[in-house]
PDB file of N, CA, C and O in Angstrom:
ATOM      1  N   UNK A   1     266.481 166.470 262.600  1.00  0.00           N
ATOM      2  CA  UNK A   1     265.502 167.254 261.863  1.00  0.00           C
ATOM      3  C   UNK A   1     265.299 166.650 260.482  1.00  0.00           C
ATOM      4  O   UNK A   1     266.255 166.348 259.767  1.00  0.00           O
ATOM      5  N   UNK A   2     264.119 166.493 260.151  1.00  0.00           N
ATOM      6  CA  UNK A   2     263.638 165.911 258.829  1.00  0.00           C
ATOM      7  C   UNK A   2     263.869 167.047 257.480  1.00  0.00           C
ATOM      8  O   UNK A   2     263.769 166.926 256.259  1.00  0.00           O
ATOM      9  N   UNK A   3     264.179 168.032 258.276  1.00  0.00           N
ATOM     10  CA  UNK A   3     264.585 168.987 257.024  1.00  0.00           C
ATOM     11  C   UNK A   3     266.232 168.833 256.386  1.00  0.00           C
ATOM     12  O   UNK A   3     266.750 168.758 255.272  1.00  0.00           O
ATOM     13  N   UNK A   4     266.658 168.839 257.746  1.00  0.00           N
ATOM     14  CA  UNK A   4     268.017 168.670 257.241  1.00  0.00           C
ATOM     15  C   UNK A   4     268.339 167.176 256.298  1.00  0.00           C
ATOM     16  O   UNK A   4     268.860 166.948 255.207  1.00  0.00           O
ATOM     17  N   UNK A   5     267.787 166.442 257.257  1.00  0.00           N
ATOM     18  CA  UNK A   5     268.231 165.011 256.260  1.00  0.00           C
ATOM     19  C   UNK A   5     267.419 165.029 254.821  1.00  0.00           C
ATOM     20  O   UNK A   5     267.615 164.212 253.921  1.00  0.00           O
ATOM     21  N   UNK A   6     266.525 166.055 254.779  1.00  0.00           N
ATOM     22  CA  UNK A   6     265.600 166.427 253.058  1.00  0.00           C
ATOM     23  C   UNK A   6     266.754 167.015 252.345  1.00  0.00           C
ATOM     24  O   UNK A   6     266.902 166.709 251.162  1.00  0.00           O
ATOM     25  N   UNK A   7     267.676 167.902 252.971  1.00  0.00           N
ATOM     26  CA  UNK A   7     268.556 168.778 252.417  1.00  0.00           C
ATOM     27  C   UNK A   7     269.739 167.971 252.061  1.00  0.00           C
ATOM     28  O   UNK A   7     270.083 167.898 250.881  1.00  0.00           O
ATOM     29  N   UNK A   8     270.342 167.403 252.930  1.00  0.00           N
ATOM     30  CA  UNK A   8     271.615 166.455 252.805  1.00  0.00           C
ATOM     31  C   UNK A   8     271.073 165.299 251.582  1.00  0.00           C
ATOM     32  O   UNK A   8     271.820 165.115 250.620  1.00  0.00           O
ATOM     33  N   UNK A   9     269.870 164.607 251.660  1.00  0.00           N
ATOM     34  CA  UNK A   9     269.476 163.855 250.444  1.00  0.00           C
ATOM     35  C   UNK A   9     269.841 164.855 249.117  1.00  0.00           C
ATOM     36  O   UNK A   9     270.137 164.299 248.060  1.00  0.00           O
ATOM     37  N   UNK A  10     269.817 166.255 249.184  1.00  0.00           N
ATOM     38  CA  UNK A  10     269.406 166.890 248.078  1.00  0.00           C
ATOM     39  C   UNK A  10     270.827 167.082 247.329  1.00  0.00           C
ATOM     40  O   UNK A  10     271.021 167.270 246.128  1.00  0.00           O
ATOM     41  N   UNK A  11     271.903 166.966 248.538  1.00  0.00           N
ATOM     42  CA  UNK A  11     273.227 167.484 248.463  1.00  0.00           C
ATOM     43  C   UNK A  11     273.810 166.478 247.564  1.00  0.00           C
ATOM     44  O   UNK A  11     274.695 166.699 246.738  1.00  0.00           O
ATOM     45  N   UNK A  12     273.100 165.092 247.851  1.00  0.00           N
ATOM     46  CA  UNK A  12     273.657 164.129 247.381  1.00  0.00           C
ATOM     47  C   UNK A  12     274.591 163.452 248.073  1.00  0.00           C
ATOM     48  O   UNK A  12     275.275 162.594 247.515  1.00  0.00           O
ATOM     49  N   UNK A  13     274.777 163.860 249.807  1.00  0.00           N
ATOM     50  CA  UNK A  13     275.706 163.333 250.630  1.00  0.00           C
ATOM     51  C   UNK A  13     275.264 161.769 251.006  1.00  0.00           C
ATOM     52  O   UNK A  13     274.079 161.530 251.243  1.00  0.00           O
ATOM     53  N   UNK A  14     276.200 160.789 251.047  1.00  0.00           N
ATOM     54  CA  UNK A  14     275.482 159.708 251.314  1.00  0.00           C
ATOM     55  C   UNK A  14     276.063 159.310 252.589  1.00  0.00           C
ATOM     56  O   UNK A  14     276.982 159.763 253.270  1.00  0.00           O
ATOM     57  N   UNK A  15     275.020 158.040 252.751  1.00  0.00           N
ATOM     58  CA  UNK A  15     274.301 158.059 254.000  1.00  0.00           C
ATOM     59  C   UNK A  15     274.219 156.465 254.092  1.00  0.00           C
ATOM     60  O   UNK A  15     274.203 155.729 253.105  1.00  0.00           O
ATOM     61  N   UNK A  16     274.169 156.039 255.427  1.00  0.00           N
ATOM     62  CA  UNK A  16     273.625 154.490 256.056  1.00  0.00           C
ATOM     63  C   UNK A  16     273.177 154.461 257.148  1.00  0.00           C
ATOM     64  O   UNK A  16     272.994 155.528 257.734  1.00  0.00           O
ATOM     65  N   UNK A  17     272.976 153.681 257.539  1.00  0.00           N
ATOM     66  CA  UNK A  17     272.128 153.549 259.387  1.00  0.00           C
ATOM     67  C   UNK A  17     273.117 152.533 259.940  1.00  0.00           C
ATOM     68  O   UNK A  17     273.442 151.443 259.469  1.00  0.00           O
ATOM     69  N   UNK A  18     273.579 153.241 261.223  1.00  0.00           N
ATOM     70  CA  UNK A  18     274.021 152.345 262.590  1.00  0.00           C
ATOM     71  C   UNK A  18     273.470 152.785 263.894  1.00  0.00           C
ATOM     72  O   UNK A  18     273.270 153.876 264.428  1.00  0.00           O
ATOM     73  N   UNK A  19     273.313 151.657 264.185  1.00  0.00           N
ATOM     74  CA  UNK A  19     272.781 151.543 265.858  1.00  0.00           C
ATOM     75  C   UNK A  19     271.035 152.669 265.748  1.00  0.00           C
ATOM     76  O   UNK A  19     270.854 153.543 266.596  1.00  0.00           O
ATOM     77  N   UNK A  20     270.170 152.462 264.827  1.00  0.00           N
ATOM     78  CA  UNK A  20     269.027 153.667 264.390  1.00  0.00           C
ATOM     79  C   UNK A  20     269.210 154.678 264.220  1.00  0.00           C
ATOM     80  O   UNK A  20     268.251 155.343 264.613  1.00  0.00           O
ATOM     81  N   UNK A  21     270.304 155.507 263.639  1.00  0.00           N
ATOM     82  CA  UNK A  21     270.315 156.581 263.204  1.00  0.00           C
ATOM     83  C   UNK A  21     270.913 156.237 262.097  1.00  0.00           C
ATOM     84  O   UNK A  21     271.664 155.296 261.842  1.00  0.00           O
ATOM     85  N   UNK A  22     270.255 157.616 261.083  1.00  0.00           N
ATOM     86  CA  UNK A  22     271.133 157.566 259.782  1.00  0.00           C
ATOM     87  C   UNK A  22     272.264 158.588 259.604  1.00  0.00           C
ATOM     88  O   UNK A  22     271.981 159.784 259.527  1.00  0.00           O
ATOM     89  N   UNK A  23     273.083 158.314 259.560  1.00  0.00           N
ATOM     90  CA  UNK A  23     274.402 158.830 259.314  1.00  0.00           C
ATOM     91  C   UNK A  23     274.986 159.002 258.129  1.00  0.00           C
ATOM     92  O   UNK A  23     275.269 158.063 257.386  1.00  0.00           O
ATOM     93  N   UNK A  24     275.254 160.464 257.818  1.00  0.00           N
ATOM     94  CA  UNK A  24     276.019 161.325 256.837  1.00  0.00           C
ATOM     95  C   UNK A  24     277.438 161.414 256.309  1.00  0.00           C
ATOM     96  O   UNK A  24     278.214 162.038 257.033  1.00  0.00           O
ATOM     97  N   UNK A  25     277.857 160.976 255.338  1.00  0.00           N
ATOM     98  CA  UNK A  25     279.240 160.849 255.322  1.00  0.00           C
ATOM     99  C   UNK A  25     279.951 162.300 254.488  1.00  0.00           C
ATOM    100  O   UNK A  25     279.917 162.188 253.263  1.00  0.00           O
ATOM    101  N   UNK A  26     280.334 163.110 254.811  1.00  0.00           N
ATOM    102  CA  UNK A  26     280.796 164.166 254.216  1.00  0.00           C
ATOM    103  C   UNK A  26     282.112 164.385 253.757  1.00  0.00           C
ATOM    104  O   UNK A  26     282.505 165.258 252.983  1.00  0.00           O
ATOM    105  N   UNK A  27     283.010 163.120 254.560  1.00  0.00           N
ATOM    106  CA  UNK A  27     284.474 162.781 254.429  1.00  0.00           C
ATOM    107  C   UNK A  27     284.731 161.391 254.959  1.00  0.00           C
ATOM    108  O   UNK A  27     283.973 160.472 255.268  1.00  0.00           O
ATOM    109  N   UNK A  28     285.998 161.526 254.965  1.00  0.00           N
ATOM    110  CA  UNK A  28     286.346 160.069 255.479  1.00  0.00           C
ATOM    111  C   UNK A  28     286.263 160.015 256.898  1.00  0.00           C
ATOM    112  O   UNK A  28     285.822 159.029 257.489  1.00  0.00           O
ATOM    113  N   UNK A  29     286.680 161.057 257.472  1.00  0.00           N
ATOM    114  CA  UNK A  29     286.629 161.307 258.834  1.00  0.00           C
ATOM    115  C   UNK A  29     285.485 162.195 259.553  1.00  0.00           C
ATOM    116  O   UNK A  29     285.556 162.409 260.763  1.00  0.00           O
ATOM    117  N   UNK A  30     284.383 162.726 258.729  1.00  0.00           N
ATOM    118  CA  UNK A  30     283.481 163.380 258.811  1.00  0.00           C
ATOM    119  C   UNK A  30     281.898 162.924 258.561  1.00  0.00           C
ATOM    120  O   UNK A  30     281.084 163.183 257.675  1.00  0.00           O
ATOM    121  N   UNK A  31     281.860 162.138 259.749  1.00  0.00           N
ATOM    122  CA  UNK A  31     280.264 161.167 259.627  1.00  0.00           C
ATOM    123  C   UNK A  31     279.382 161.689 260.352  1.00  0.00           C
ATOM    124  O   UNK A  31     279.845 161.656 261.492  1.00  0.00           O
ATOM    125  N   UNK A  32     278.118 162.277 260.377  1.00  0.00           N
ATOM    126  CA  UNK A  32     277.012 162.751 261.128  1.00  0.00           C
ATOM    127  C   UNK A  32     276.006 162.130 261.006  1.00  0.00           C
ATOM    128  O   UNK A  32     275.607 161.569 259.986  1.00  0.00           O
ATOM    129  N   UNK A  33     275.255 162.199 262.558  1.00  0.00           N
ATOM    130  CA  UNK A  33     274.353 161.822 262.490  1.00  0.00           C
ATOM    131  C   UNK A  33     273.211 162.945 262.029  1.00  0.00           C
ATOM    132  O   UNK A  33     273.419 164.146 262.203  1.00  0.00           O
ATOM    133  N   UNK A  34     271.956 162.429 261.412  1.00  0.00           N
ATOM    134  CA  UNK A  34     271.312 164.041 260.983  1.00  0.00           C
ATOM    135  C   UNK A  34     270.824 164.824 262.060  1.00  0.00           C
ATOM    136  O   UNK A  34     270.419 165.907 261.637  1.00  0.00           O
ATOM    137  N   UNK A  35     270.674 164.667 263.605  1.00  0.00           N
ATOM    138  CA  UNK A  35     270.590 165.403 264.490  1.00  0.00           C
ATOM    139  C   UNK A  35     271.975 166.504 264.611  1.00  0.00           C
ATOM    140  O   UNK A  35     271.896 167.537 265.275  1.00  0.00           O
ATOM    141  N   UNK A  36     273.128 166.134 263.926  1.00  0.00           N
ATOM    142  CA  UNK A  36     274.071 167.015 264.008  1.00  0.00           C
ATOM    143  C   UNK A  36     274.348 167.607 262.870  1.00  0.00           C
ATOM    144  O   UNK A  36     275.500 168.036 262.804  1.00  0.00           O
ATOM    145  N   UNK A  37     273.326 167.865 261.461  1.00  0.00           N
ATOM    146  CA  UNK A  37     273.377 168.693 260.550  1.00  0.00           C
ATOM    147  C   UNK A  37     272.970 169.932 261.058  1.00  0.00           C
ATOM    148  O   UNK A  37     271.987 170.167 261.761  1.00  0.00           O
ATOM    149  N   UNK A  38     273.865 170.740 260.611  1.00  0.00           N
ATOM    150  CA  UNK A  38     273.736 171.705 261.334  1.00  0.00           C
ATOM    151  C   UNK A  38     273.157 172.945 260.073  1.00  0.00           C
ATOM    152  O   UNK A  38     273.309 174.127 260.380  1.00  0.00           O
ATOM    153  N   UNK A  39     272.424 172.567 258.506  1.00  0.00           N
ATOM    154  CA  UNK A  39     271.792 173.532 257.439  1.00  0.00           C
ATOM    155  C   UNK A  39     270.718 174.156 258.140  1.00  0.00           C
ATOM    156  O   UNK A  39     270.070 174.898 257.402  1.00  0.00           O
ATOM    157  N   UNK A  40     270.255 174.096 259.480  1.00  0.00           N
ATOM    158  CA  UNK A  40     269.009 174.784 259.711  1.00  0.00           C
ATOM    159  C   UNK A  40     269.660 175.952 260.929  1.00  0.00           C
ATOM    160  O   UNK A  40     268.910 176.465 261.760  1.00  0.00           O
ATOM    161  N   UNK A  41     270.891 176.203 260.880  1.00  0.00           N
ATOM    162  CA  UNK A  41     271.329 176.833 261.612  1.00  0.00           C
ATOM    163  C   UNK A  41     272.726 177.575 261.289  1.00  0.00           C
ATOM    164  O   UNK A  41     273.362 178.041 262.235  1.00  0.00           O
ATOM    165  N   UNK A  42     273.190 177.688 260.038  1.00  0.00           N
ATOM    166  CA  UNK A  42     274.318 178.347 259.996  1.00  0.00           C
ATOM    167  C   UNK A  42     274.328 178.617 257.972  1.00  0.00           C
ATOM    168  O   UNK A  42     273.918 178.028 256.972  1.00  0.00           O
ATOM    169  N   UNK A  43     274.979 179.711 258.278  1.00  0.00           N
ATOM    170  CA  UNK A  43     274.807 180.005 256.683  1.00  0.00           C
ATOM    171  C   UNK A  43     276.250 179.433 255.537  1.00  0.00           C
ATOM    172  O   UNK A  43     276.412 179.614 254.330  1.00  0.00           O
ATOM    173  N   UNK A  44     277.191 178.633 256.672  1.00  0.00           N
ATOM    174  CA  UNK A  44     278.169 178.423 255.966  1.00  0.00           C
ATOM    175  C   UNK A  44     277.684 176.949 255.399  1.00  0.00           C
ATOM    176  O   UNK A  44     278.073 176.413 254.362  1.00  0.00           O
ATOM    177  N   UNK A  45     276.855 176.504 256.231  1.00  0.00           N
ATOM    178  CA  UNK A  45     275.927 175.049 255.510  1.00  0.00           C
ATOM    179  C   UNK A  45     274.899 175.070 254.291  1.00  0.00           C
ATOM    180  O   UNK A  45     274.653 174.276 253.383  1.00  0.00           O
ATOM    181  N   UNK A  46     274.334 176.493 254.713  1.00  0.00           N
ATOM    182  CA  UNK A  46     273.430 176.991 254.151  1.00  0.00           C
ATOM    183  C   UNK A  46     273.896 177.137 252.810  1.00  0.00           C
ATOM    184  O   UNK A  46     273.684 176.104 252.176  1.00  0.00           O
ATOM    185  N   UNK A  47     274.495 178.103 252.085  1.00  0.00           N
ATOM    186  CA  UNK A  47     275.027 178.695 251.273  1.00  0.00           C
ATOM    187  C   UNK A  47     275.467 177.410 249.904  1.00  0.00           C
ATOM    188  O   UNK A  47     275.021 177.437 248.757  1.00  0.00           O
ATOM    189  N   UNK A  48     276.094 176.747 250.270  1.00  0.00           N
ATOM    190  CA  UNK A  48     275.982 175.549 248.841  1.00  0.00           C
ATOM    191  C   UNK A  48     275.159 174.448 248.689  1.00  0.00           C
ATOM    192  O   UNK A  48     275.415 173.330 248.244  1.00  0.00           O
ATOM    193  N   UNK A  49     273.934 175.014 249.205  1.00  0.00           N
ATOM    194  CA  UNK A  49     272.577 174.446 249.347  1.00  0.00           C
ATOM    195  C   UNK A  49     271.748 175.077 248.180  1.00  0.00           C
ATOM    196  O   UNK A  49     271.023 174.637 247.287  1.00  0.00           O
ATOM    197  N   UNK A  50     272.267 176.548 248.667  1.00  0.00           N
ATOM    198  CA  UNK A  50     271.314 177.857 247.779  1.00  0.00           C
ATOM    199  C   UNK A  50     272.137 177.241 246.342  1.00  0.00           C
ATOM    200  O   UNK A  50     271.566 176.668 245.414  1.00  0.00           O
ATOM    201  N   UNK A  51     273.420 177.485 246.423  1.00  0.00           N
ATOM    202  CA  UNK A  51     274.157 177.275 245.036  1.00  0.00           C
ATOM    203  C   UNK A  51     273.317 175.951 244.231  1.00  0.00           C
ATOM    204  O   UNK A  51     272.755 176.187 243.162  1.00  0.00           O
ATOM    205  N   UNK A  52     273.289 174.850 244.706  1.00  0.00           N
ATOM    206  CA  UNK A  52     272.764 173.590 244.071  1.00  0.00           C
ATOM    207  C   UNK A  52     271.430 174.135 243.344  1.00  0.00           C
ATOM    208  O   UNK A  52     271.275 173.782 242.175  1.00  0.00           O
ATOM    209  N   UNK A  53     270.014 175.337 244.199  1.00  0.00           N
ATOM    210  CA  UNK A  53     269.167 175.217 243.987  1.00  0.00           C
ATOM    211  C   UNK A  53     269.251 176.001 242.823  1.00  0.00           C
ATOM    212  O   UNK A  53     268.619 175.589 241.850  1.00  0.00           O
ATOM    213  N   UNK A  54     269.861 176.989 242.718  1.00  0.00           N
ATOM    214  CA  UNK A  54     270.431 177.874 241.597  1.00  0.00           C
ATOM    215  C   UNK A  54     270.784 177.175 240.299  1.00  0.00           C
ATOM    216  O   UNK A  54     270.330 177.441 239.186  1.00  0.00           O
ATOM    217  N   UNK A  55     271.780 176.117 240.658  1.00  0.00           N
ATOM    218  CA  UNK A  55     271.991 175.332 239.485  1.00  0.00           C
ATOM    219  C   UNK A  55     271.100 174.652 238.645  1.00  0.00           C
ATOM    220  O   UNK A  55     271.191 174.327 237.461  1.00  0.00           O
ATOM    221  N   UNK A  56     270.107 174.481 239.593  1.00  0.00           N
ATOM    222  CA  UNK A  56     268.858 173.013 239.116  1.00  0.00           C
ATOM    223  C   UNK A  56     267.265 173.977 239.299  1.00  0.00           C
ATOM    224  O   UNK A  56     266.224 173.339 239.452  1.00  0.00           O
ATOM    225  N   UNK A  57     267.235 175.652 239.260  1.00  0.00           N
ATOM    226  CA  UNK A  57     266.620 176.270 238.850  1.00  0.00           C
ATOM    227  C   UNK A  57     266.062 176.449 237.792  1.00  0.00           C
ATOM    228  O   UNK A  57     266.885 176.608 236.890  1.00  0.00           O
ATOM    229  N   UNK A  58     264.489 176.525 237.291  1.00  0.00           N
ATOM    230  CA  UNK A  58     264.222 177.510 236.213  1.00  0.00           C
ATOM    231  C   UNK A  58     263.456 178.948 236.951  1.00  0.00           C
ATOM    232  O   UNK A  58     263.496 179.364 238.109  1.00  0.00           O
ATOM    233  N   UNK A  59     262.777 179.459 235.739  1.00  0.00           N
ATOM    234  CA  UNK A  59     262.843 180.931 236.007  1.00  0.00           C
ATOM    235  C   UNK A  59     261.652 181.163 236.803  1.00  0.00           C
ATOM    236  O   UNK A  59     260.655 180.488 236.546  1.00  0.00           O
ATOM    237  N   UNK A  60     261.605 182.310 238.043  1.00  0.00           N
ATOM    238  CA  UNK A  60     260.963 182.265 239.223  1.00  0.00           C
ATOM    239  C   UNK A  60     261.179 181.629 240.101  1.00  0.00           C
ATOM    240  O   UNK A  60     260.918 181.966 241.255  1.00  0.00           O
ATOM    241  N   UNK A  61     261.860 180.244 239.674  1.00  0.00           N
ATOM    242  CA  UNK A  61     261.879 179.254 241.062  1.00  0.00           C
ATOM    243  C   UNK A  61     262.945 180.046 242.255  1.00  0.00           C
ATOM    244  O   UNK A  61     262.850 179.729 243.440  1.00  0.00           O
ATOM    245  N   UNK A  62     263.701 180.837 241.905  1.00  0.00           N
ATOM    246  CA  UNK A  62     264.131 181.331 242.996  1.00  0.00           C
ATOM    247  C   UNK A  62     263.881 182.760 243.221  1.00  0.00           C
ATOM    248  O   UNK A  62     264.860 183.492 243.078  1.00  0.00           O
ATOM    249  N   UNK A  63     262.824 183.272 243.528  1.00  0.00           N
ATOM    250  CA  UNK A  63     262.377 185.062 243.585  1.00  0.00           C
ATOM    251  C   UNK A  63     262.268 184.783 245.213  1.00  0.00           C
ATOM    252  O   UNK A  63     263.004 185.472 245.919  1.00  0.00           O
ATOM    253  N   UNK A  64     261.447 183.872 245.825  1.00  0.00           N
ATOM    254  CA  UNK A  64     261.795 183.773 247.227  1.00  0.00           C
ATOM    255  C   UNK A  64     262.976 183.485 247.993  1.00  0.00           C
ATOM    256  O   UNK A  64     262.905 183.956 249.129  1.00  0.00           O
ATOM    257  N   UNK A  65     263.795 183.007 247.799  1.00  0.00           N
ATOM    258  CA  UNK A  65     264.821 182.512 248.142  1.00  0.00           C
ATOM    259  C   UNK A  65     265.729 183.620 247.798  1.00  0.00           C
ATOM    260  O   UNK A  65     266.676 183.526 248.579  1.00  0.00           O
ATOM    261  N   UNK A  66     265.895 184.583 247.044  1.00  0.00           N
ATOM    262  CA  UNK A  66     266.367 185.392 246.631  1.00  0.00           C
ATOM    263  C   UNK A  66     266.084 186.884 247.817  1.00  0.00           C
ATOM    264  O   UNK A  66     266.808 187.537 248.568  1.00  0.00           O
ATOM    265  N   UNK A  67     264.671 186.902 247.446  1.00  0.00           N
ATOM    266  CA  UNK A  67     264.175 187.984 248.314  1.00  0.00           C
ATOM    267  C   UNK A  67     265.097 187.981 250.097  1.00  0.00           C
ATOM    268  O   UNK A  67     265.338 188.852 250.933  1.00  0.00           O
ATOM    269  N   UNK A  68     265.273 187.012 250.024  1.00  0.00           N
ATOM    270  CA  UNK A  68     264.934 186.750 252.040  1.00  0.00           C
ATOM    271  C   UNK A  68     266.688 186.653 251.641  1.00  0.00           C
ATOM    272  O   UNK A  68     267.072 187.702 252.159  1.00  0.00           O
ATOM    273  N   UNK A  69     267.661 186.147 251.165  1.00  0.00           N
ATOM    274  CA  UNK A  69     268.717 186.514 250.545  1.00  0.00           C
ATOM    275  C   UNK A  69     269.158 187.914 251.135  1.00  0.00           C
ATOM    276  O   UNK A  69     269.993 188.136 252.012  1.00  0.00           O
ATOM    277  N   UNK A  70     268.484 188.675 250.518  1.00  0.00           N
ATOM    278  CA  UNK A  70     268.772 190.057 250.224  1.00  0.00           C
ATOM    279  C   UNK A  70     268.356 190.717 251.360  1.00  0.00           C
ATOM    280  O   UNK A  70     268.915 191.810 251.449  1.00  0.00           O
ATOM    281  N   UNK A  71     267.235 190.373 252.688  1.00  0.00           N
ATOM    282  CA  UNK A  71     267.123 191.206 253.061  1.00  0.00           C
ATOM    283  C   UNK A  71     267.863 190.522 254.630  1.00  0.00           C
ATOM    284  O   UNK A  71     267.726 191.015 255.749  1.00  0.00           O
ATOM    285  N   UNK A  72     268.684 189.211 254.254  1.00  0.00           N
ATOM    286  CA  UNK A  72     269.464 188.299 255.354  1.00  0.00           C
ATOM    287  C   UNK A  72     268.913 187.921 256.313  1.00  0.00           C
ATOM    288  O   UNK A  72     269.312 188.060 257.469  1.00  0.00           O
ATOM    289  N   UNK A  73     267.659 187.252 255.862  1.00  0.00           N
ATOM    290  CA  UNK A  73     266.511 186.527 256.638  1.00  0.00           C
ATOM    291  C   UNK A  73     266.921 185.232 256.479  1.00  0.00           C
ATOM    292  O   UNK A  73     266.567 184.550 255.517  1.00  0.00           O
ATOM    293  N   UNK A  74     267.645 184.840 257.355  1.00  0.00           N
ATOM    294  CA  UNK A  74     268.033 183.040 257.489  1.00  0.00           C
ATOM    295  C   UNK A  74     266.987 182.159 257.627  1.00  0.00           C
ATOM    296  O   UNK A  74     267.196 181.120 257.000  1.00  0.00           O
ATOM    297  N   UNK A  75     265.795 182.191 258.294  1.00  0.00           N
ATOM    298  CA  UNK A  75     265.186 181.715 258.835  1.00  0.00           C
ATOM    299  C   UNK A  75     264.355 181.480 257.834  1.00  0.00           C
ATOM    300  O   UNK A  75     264.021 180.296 257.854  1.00  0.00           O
ATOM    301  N   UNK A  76     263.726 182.244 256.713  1.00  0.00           N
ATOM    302  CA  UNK A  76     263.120 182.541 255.863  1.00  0.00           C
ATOM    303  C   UNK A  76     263.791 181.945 254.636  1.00  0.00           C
ATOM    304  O   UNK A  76     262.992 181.660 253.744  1.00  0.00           O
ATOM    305  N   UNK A  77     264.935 181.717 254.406  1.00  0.00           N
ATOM    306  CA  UNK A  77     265.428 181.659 253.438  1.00  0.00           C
ATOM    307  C   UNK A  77     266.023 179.828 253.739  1.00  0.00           C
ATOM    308  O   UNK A  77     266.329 179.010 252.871  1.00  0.00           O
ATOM    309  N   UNK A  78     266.024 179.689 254.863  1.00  0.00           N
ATOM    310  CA  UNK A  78     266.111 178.089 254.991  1.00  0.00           C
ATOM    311  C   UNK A  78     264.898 177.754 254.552  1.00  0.00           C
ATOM    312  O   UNK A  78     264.933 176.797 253.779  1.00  0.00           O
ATOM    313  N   UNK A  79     263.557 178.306 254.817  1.00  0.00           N
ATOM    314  CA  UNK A  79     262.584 177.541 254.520  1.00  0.00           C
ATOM    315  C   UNK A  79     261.776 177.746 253.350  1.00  0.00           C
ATOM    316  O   UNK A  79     260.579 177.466 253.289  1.00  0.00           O
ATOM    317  N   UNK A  80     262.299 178.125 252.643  1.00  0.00           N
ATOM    318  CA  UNK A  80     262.364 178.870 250.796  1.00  0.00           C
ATOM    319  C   UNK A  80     263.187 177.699 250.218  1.00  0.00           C
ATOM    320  O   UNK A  80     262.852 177.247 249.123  1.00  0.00           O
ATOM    321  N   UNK A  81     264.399 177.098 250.978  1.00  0.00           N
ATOM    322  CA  UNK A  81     265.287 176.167 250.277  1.00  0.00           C
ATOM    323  C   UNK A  81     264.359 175.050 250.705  1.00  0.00           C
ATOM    324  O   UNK A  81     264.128 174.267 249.784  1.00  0.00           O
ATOM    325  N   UNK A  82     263.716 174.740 251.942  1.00  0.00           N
ATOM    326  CA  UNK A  82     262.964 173.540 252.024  1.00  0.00           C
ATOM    327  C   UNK A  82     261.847 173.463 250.745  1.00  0.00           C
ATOM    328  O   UNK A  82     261.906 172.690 249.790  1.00  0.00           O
ATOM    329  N   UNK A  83     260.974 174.332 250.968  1.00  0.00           N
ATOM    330  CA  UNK A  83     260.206 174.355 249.680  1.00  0.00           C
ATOM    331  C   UNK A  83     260.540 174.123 248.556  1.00  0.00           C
ATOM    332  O   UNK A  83     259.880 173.289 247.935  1.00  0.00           O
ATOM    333  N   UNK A  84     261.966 174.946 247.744  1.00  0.00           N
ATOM    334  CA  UNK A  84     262.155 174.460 246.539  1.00  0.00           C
ATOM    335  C   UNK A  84     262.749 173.488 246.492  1.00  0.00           C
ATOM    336  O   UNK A  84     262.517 172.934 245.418  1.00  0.00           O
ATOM    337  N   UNK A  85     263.666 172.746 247.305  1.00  0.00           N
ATOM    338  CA  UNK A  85     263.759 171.036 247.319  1.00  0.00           C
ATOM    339  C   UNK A  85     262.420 170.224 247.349  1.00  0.00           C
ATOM    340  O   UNK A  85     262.398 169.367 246.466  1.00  0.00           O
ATOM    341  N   UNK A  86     261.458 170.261 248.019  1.00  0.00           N
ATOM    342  CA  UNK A  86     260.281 169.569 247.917  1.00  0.00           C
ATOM    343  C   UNK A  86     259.385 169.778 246.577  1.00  0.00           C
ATOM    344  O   UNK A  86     258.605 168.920 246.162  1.00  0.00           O
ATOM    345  N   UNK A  87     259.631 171.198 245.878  1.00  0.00           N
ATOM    346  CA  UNK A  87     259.103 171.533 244.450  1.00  0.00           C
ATOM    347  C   UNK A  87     259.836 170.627 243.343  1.00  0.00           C
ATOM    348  O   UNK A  87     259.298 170.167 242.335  1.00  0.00           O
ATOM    349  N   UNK A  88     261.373 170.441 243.796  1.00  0.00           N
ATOM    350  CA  UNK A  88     262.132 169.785 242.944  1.00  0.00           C
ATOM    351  C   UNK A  88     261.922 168.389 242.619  1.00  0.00           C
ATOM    352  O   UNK A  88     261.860 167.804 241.537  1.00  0.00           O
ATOM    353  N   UNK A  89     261.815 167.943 243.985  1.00  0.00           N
ATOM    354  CA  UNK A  89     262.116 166.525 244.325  1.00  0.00           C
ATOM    355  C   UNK A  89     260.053 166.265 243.697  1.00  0.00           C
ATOM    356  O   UNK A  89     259.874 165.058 243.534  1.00  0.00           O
ATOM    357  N   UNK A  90     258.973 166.941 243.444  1.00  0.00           N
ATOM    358  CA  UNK A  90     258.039 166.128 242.641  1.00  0.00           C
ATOM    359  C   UNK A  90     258.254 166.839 241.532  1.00  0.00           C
ATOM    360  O   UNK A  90     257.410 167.727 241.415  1.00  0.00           O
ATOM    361  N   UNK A  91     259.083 166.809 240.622  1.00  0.00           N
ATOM    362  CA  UNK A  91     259.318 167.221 239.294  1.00  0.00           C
ATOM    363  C   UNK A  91     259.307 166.227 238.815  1.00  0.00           C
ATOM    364  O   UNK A  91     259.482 166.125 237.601  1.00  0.00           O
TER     365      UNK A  91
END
């Protein structure tokens, strides 16, 4: 998914290509390929995603992401974090 590898760029996790895929290094023993990021599907991935966007927030940038937060709309709130990474990333 092109979202996830938008997200993992955002994380700052780095990354190389073998055999055509690009691969995630999260540890020494913990390499993914981005078909096996799993931020578009679990909130324990999710969650210091939101934190980063929080950090590198100004004011409003997170009222959506917040909203869908609160009412534990995952689905909604992954794609609130896609948006404000793509808001970020043309700053």
């Amino acid at each position: 998914m092109k979202d996830n590898k938008l997200i993992a760029e955002f994380m700052g996790v780095k990354s190389y290509e073998a055999f055509g895929y690009t691969n995630f290094v999260y540890s020494e023993n913990n390499h993914r390929t981005e078909v096996d990021l799993a931020y578009h599907d679990s909130w324990d991935w999710l969650m210091p995603v939101i934190q980063k966007c929080f950090d590198n927030s100004e004011d409003g940038d997170m009222q959506y992401i917040m909203h869908y937060l609160m009412v534990v709309d995952f689905n909604n709130t992954y794609k609130e974090v896609i948006q404000f990474i793509n808001q970020y990333n043309n700053k």
